[in-house]
Backbone bond lengths (Angstrom), bond angles and torsions (degrees), N, CA, C in turn:
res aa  C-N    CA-C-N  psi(-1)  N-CA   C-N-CA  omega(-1)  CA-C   N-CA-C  phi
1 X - - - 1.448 - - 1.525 108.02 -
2 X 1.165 125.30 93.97 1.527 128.44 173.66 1.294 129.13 -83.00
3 X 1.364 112.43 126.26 1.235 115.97 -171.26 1.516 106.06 -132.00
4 X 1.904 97.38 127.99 1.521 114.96 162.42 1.749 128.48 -33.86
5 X 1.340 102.55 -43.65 1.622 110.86 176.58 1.788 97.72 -164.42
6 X 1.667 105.82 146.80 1.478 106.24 -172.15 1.135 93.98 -144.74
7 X 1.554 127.99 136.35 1.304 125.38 170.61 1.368 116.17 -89.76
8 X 1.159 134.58 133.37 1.545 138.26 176.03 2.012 107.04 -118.89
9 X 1.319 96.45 140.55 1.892 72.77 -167.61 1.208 137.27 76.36
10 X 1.740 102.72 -142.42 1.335 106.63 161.88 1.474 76.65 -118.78
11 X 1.210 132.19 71.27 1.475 112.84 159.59 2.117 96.80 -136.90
12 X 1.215 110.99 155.40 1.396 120.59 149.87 1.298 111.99 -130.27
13 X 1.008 84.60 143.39 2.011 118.03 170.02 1.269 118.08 -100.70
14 X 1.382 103.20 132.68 1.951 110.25 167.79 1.326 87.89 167.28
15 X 1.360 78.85 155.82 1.690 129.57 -161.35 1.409 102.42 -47.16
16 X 1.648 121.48 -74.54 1.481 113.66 179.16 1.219 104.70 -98.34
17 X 1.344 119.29 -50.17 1.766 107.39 173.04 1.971 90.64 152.91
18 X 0.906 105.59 -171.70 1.677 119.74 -165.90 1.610 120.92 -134.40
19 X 1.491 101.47 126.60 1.628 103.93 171.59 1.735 88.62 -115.93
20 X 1.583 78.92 177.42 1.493 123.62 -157.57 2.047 98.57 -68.43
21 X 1.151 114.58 -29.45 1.138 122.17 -168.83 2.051 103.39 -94.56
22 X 1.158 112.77 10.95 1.572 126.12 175.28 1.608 106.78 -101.76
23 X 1.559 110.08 -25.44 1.410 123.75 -138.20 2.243 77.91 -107.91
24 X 1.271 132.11 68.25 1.422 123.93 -174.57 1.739 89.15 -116.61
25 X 1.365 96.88 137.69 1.795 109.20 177.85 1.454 115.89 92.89
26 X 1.164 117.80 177.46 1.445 127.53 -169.80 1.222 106.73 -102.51
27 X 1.692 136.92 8.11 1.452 152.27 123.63 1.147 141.34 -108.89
28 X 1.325 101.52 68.88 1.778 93.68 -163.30 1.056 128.73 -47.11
29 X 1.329 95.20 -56.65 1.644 131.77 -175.81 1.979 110.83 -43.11
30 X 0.975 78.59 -51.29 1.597 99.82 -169.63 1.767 105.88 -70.60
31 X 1.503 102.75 -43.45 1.668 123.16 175.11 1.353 116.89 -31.12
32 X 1.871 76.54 -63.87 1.813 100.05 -158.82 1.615 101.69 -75.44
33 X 1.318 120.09 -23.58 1.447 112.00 -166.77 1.569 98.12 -75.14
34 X 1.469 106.55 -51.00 1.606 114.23 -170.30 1.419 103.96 -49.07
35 X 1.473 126.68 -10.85 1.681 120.76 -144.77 1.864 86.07 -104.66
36 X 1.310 99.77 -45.99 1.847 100.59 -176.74 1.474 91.07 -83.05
37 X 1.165 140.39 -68.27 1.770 114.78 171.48 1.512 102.89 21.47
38 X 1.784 86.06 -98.02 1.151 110.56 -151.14 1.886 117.05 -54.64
39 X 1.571 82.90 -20.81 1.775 84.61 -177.78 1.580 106.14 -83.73
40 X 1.325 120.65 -24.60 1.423 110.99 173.16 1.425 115.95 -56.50
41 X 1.710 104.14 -15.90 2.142 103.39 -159.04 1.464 87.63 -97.96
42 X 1.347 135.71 -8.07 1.470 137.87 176.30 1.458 95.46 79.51
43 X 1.465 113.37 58.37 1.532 115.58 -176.11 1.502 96.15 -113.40
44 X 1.395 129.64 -43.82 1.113 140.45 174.89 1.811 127.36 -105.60
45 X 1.597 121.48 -177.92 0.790 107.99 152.24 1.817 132.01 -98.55
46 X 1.149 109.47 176.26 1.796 112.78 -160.79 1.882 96.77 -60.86
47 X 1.551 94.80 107.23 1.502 82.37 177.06 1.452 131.08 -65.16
48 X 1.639 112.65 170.04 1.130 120.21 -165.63 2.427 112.86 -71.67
49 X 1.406 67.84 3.06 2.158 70.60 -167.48 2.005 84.90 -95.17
50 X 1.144 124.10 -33.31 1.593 118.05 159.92 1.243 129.31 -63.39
51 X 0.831 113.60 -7.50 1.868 121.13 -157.46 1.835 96.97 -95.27
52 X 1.416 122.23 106.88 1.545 119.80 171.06 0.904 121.76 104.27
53 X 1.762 129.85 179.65 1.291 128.76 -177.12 1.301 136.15 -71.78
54 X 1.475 99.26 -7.66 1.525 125.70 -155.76 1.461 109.67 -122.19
55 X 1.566 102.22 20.95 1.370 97.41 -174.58 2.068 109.32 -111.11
56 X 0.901 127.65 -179.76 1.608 127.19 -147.22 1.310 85.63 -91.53
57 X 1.170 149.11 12.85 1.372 150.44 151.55 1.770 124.88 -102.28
58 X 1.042 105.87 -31.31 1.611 121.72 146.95 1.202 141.15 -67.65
59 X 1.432 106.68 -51.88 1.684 106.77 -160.65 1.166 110.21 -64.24
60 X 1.415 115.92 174.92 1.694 125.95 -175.48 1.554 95.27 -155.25
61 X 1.021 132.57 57.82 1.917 146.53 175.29 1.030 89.09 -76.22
62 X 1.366 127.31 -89.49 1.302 142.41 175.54 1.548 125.84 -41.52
63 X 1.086 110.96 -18.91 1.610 111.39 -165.48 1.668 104.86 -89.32
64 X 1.192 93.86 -28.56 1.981 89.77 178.41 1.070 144.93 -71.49
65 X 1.753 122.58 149.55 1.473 96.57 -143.28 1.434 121.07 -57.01
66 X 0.873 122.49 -31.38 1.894 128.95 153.93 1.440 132.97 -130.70
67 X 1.799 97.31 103.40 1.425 118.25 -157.52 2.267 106.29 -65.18
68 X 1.172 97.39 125.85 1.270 101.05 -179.65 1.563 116.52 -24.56
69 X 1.083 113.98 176.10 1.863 119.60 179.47 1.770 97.06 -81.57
70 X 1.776 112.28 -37.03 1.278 103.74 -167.27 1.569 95.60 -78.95
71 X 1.470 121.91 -48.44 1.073 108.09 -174.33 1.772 117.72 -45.15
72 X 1.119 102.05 -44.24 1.997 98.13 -174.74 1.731 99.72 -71.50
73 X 1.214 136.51 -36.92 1.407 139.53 144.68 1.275 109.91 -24.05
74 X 1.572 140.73 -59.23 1.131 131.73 -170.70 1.853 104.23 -93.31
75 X 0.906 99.96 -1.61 1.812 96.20 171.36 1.232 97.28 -85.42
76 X 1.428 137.51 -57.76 1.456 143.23 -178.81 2.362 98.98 -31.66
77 X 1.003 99.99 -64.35 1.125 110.86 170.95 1.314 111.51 -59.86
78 X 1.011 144.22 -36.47 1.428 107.22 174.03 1.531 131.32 -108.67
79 X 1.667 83.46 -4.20 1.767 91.63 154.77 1.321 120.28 -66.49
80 X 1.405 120.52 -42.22 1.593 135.01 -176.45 1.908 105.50 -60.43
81 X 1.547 106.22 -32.85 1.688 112.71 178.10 1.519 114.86 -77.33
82 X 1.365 102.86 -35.72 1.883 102.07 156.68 1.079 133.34 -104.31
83 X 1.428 122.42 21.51 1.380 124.34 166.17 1.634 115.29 69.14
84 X 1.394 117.17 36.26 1.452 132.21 -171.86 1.651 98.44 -116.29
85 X 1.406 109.27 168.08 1.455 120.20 163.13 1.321 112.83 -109.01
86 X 1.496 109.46 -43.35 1.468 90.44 -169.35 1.833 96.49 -147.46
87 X 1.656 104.50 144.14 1.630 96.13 -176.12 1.286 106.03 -91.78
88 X 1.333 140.36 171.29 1.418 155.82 142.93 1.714 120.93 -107.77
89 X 1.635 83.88 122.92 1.767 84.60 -161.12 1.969 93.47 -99.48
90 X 1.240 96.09 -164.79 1.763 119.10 164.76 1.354 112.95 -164.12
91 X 1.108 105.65 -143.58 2.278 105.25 179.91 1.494 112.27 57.21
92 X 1.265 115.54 -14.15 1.866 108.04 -177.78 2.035 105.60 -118.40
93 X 1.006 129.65 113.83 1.300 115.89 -150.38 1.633 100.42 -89.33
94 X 1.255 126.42 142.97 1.481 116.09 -155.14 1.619 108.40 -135.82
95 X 1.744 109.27 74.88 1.628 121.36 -145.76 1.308 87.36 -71.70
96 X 1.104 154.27 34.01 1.473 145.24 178.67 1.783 89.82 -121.22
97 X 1.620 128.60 -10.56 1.381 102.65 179.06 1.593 84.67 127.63
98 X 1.465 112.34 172.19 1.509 132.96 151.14 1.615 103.77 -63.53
99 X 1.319 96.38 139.66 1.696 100.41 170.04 1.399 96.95 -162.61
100 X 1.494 107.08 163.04 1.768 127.33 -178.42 1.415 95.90 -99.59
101 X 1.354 116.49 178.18 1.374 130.71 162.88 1.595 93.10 -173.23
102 X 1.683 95.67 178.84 1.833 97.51 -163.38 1.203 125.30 61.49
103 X 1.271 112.52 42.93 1.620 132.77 172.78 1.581 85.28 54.29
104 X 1.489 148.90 66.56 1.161 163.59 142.35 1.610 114.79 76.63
105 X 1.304 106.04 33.15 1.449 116.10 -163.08 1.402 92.67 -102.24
106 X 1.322 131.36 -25.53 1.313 138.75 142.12 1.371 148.59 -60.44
107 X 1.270 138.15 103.49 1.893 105.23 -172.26 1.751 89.14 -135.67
108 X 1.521 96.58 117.83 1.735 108.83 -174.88 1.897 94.94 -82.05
109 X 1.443 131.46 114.20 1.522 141.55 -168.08 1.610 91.50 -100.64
110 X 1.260 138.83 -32.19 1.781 130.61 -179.91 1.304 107.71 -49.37
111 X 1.465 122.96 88.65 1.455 117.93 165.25 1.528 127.33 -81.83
112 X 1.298 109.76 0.42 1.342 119.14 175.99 1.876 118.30 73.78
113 X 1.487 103.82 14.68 1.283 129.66 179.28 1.838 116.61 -31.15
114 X 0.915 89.95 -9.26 2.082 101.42 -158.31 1.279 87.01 -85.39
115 X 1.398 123.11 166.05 1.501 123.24 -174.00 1.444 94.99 -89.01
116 X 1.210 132.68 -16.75 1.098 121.61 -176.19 1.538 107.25 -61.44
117 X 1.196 116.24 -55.63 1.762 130.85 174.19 1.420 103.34 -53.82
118 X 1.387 140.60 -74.16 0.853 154.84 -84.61 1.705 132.41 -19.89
119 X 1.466 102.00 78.42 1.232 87.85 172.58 1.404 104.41 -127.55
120 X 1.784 126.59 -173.35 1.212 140.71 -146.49 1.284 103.01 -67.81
121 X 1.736 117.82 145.75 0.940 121.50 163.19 1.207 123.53 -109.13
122 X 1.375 111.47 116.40 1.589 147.48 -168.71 1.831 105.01 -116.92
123 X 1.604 78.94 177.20 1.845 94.38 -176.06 1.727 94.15 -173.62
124 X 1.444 105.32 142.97 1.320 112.43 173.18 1.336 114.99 -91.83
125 X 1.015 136.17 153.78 1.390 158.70 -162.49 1.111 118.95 -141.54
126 X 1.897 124.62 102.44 0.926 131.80 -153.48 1.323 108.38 -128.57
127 X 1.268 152.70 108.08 1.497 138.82 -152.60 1.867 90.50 -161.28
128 X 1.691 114.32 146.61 1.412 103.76 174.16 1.062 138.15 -49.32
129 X 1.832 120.94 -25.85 1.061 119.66 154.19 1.802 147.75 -54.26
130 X 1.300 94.12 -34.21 1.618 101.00 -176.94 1.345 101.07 -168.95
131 X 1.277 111.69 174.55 1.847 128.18 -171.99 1.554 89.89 -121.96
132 X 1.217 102.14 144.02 1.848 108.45 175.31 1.430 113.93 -151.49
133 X 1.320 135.05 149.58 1.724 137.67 161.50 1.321 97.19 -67.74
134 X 1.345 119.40 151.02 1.592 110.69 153.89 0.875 88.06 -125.44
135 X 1.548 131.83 126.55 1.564 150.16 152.29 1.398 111.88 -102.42
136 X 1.571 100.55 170.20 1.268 115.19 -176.62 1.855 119.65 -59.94
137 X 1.069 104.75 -26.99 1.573 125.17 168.30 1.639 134.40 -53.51
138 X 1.585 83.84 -43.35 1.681 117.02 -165.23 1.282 114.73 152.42
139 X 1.312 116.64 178.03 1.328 112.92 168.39 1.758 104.65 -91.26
140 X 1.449 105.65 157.20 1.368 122.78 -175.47 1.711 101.47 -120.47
141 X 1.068 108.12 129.78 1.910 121.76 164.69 1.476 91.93 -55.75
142 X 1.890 90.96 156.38 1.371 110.16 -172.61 1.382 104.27 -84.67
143 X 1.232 134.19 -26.19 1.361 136.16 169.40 1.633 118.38 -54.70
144 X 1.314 107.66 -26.63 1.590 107.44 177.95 1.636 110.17 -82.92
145 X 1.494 102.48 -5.14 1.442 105.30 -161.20 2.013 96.43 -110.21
146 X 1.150 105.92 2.12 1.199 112.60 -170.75 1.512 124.05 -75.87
147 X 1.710 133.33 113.26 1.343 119.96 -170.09 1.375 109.38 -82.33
148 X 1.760 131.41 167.89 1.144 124.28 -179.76 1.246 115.07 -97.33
149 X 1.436 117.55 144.34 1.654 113.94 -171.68 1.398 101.36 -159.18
């Protein structure tokens, strides 16, 4: 069952990450997944939340090494529209490691692990108590992993 973006927690997941203009109806979440569903089964056509650079499988707002003021402004917003705290992206490869940004309301997980990239292989660690890297080293606190913004 594939889904565009899924909330777990207070956390959501997806691929590049989510604006405010993905988030249309009183289920987005649920909308947009049912909408590529159906386009993966060749039931429909390629919906309009897939279509471009700017879509939750593309974008990279969030992924750069320091995401604009509006961009972390518009994450605030669309975490607050799905009832999440903080998103977790991928699609932008981030050879310095996993790291947050947006006072940690962000955490970019694409470490570029593939030999093609080669970079570190990590994993986030998300439990009610605390957020952590797990690297090859040890695990690292989320504060060491934190970008400035």
């Amino acid at each position: 069952r594939a889904s565009i973006a899924i909330v777990i927690g207070e956390n959501v997941f997806v691929h590049g990450g989510l604006k405010m203009e993905h988030l249309e109806g009183e289920r987005p979440l649920d909308d947009m997944n049912e909408g590529c569903r159906e386009f993966l089964r060749g039931k429909t056509e390629k919906p309009t939340v897939l279509r471009g650079g700017r879509s939750p499988v593309w974008m990279r707002n969030y992924s750069r090494h320091a995401p604009s003021t509006e961009d972390c402004s518009m994450l605030s917003d669309v975490l607050a529209r799905i009832g999440a705290k903080r998103m977790i992206v991928g699609h932008t490869p981030q050879m310095q490691g996993a790291n947050s940004a947006c006072g940690g309301r962000v955490w970019r997980v694409d470490t570029g692990m593939s030999s093609a990239y080669g970079g570190p292989a990590e994993a986030l660690e998300i439990t009610p108590r605390r957020i952590r890297v797990l690297t090859m080293k040890g695990p690292r606190s989320a504060s060491s992993r934190a970008t400035r913004h």
